[in-house]
GUNUTOR-17344 format. One line per 2 residues: number of its first residue (from 1); their letters; for each residue z, y, x of C-alpha. Coordinates in nm, 2 decimals, decimal comma, always signed. Layout:
N
NUM> a> Z/Y/X ~ ...
***
This chain:
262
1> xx> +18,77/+14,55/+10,19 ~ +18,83/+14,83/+10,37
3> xx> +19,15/+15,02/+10,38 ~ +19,07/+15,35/+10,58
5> xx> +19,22/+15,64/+10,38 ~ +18,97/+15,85/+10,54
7> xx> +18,63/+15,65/+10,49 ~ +18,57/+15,94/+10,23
9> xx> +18,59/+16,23/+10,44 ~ +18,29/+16,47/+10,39
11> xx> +18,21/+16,78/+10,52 ~ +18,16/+17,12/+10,35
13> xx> +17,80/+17,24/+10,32 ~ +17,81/+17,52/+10,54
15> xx> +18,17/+17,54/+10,68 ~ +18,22/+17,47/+11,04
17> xx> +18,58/+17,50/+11,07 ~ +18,85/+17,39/+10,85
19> xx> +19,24/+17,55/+10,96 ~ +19,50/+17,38/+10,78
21> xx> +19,83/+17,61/+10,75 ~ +20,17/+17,46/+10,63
23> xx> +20,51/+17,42/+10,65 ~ +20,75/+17,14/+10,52
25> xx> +20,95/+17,45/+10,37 ~ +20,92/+17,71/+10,15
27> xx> +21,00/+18,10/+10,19 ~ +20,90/+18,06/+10,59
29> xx> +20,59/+18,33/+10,51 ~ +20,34/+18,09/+10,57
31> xx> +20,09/+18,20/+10,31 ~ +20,13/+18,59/+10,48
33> xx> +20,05/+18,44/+10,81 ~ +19,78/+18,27/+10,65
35> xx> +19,60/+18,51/+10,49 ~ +19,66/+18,77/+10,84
37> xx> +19,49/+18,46/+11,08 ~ +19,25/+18,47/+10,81
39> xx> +19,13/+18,87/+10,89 ~ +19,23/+18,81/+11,23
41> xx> +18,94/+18,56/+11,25 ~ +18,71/+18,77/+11,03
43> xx> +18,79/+19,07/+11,29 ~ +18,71/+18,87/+11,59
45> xx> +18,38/+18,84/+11,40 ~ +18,40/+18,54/+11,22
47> xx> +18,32/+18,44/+10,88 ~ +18,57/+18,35/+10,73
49> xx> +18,70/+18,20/+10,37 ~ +19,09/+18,16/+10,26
51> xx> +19,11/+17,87/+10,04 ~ +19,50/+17,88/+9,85
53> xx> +19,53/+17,54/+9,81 ~ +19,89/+17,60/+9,66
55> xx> +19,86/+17,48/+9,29 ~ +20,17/+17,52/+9,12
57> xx> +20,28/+17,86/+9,34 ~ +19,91/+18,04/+9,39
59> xx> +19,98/+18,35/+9,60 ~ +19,68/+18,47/+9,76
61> xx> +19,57/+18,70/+9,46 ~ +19,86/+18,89/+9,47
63> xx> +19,88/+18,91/+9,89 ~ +19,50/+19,09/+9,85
65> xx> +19,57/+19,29/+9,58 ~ +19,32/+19,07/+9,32
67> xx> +19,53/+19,00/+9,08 ~ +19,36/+18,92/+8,70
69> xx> +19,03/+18,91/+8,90 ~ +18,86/+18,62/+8,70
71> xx> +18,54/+18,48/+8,92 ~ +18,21/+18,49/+8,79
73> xx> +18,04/+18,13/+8,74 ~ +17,67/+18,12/+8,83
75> xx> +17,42/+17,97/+8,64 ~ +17,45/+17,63/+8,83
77> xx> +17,79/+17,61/+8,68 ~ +18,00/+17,69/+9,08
79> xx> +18,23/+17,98/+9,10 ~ +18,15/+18,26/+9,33
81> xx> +18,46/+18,32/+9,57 ~ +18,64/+18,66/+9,53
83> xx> +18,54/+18,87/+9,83 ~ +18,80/+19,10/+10,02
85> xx> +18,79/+19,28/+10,32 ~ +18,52/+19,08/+10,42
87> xx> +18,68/+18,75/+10,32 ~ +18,57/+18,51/+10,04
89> xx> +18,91/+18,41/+9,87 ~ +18,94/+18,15/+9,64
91> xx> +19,30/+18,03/+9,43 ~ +19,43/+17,88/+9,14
93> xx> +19,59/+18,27/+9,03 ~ +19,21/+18,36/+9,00
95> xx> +19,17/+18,10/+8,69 ~ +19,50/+18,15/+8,55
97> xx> +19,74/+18,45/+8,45 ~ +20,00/+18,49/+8,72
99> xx> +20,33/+18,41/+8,44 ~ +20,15/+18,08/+8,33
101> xx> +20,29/+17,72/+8,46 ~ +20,01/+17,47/+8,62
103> xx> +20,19/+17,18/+8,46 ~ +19,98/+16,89/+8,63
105> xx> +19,98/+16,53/+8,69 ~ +19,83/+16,42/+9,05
107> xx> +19,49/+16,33/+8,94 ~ +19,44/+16,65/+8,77
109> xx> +19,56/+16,82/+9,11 ~ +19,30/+16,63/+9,33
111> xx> +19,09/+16,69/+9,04 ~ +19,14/+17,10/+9,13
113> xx> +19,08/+17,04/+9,50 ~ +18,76/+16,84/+9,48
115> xx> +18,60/+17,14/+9,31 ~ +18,76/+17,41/+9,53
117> xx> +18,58/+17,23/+9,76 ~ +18,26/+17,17/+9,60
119> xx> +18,23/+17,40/+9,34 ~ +18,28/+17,65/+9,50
121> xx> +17,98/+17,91/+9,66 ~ +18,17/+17,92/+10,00
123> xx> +17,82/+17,99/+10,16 ~ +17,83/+18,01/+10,57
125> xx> +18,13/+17,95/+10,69 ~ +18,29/+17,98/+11,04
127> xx> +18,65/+17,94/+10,92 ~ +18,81/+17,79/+10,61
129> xx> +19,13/+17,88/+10,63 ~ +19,35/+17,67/+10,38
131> xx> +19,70/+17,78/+10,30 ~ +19,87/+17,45/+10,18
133> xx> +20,21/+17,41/+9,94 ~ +20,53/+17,39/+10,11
135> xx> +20,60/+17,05/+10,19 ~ +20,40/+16,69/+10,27
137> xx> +20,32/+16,61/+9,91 ~ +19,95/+16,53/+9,75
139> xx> +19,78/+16,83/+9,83 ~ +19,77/+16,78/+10,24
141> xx> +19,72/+16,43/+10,23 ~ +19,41/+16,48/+9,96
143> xx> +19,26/+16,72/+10,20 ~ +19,27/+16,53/+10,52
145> xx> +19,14/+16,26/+10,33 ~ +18,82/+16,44/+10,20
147> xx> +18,69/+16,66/+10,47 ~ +18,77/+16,67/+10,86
149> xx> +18,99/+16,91/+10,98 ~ +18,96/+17,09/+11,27
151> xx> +19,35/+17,15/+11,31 ~ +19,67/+17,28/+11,19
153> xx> +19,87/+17,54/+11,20 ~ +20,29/+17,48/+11,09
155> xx> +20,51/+17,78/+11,03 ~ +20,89/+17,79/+11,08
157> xx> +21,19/+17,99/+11,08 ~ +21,44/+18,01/+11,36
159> xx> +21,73/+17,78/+11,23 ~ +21,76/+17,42/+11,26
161> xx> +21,75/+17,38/+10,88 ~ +21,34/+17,45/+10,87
163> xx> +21,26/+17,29/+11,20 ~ +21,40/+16,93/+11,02
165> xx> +21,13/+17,05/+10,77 ~ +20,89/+17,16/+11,02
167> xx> +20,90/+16,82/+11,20 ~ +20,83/+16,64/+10,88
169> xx> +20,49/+16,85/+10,88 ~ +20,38/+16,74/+11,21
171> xx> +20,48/+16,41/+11,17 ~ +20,27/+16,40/+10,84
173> xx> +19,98/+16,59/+11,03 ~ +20,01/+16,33/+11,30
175> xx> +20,00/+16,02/+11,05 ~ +19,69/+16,17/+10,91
177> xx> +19,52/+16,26/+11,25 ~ +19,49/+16,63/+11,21
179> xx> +19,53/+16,80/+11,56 ~ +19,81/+17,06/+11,59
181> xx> +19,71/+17,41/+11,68 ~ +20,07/+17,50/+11,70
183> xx> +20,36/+17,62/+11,58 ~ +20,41/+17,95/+11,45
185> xx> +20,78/+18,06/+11,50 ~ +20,81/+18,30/+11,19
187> xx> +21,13/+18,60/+11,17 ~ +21,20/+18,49/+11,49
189> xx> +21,44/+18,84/+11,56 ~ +21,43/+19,19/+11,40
191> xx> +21,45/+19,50/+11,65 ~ +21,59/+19,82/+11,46
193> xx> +21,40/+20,13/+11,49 ~ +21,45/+20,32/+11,79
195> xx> +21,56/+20,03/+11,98 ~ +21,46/+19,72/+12,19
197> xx> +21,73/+19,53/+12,06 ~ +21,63/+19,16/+11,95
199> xx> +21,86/+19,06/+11,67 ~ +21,87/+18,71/+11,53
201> xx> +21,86/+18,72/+11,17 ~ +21,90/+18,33/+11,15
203> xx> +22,12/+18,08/+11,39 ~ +21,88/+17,96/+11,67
205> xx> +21,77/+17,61/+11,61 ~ +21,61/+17,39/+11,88
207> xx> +21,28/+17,42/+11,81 ~ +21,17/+17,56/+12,19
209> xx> +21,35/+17,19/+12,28 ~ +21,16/+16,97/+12,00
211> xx> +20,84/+17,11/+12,06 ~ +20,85/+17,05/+12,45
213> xx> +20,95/+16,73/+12,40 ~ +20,66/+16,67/+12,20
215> xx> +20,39/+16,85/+12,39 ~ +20,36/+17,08/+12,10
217> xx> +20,27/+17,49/+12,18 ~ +20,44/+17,73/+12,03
219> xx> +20,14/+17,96/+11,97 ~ +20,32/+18,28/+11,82
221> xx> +20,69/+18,44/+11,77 ~ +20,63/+18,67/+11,48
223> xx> +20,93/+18,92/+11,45 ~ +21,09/+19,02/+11,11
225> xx> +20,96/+19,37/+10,98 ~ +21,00/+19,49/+10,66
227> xx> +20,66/+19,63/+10,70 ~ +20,46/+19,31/+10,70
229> xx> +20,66/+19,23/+10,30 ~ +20,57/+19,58/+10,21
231> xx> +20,20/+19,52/+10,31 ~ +20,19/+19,24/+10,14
233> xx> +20,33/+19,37/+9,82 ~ +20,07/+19,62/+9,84
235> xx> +19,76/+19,36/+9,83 ~ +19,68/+19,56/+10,25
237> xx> +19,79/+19,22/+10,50 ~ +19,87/+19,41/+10,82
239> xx> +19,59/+19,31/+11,03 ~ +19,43/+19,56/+10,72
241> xx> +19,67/+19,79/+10,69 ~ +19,77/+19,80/+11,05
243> xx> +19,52/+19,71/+11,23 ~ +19,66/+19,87/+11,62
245> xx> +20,02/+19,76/+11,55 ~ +20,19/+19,48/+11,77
247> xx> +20,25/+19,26/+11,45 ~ +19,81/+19,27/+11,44
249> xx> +19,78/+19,24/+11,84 ~ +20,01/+18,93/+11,74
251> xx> +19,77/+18,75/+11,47 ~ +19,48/+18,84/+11,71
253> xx> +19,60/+18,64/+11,96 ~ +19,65/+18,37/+11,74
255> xx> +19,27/+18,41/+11,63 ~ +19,19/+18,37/+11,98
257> xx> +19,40/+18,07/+12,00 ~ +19,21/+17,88/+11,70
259> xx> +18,84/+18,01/+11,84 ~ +18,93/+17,82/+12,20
261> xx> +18,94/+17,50/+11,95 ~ +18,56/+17,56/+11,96
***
């Protein structure tokens, strides 16, 4: 009998690409970089879906501004993604109110995913881009096992105390045979207005170190700026909202970075 976790593995009808995001800890912005790669993509011309694959936290409905935006169900009983700027968004925040508890068991979780996948009316796809829950729990593992992934994207913070995190990620994306993209050093300094200074809001880890011992590329430092929360809270990602700012010119060139996976 055979053993091979991935033996199920299936691809999307009509999706080309799937981009994993994660992180092994919370509060590292990973879903707001995942949603801006997301329009990046779609601005380099790609289509492009955002699946938020984050069950018990669901973000992505706030982050574009879709909140209480129940999607439609066609006659053949799939759900039509929520479409904006340009993106087909799908999350658990659409099919629930925002203050209720997803108080789940695991089967009812891979339950959820299975039909994210498949019930869903992703259409033609470049790019999924699927922001995952913190962590290297149930939700990773289900997805590597039921479609291939093209790679994965990890997000960390400066300080030691996310990279022992951050290496838990890539060690789980390794065990399951998902390529690394990179690592995305998030609030990696804050300069103040006016200046160039580069101030480091968290105690410099050694993350540079780990990741050329492993081979790993550091594909992005994203600076702190208030202005990338504030977009966010307004349902505009910067890559909308800002489209000629260095913090977009930043998520472009990590758009560029995932297309040369091509």
């Amino acid at each position: 009998m055979s053993m091979n976790p991935f033996e199920h593995q299936a691809p999307i009808p009509g999706i080309t690409n799937i981009i994993i995001v994660g992180s092994g800890k919370g509060g590292v912005g990973k879903s707001t970089v995942a949603a801006n790669i997301a329009l990046a993509l779609k601005a380099e011309g790609k289509r492009v879906g955002l699946l938020d694959a984050d069950i018990y936290g669901p973000s992505v409905p706030r982050i574009f501004g879709a909140i209480n935006q129940p999607p439609v169900t066609g006659p053949d009983s799939k759900i039509a993604p929520i479409v904006r700027h340009g993106l087909k968004l799908m999350s658990m925040g659409f099919l629930i109110n925002e203050n209720q508890a997803v108080v789940w068991r695991g089967p009812m979780l891979f339950k959820a995913i299975e039909q994210f996948f498949h019930d869903v009316t992703w259409g033609e796809l470049d790019y999924l881009v699927i922001d995952l829950p913190p962590g290297t729990g149930d939700v990773a593992l289900t997805i590597a096992q039921k479609v291939p992934v093209t790679g994965a994207i990890v997000v960390c913070t400066p300080q030691n105390l996310a990279l022992v995190d951050a290496k838990k990620a890539i060690d789980m994306f390794k065990q399951i045979k998902v390529p690394i993209v990179g690592v995305i050093e998030n609030m990696a300094h804050f300069t103040p207005p006016g200046t160039k200074d580069k101030i480091a809001l968290f105690p410099k880890g050694d993350l540079n170190i780990y990741l050329d011992a492993n081979g790993i590329k550091k594909i992005a430092e994203i600076p702190f700026d208030p202005q990338i929360g504030l977009a966010i809270e307004a349902g505009m990602p910067s890559v909308i909202s800002a489209s000629e700012s260095d913090i977009s010119k930043i998520f472009s060139k990590i758009a560029k970075e995932v297309i040369s996976l091509e």
